[in-house]
N, C-alpha and C positions, 0 to 999 in steps of 0.2 A: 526618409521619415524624419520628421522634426520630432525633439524632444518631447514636447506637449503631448504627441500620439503614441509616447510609450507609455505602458502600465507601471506601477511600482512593483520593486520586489516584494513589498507583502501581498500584493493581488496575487500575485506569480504563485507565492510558497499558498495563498489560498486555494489556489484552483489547483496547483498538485496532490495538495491534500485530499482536494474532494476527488478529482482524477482516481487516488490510490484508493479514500472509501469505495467509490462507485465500483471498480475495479474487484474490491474483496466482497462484497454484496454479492456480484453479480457468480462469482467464482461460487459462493457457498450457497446461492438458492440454484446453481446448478450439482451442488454436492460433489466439486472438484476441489483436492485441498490444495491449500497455497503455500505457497514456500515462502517463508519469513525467516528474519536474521533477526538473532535475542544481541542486542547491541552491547551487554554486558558480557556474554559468556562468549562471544563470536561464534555462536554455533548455528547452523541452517534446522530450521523444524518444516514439515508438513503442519498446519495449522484445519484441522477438519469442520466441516459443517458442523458439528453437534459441541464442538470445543475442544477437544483433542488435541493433541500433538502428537508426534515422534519426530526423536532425532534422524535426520537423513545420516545414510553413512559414506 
């Protein structure tokens, strides 16, 4: 592949982004919670359809 037919890195962190939306959408209109990481406390939560959390243990 030549140069020219790569994407940028901001296209790349766009389409992850929407990847990880679509992803957490698709998780809570099936009412399965998600496991997220609070980037300041380094703690894992279930993150629930309705808004909820709990800490995982």
């Amino acid at each position: 592949m030549r140069r020219e037919d790569y994407i940028s890195d901001a296209e790349v962190v766009k389409r992850a982004n929407a990847a990880v939306r679509l992803e957490l959408e698709k998780l809570k209109a099936l009412d399965i919670p998600a496991v997220i990481c609070d980037g300041k406390s380094k703690k894992l939560y279930y993150l629930y359809s309705d808004g909820s959390r709990t800490e995982v243990e």
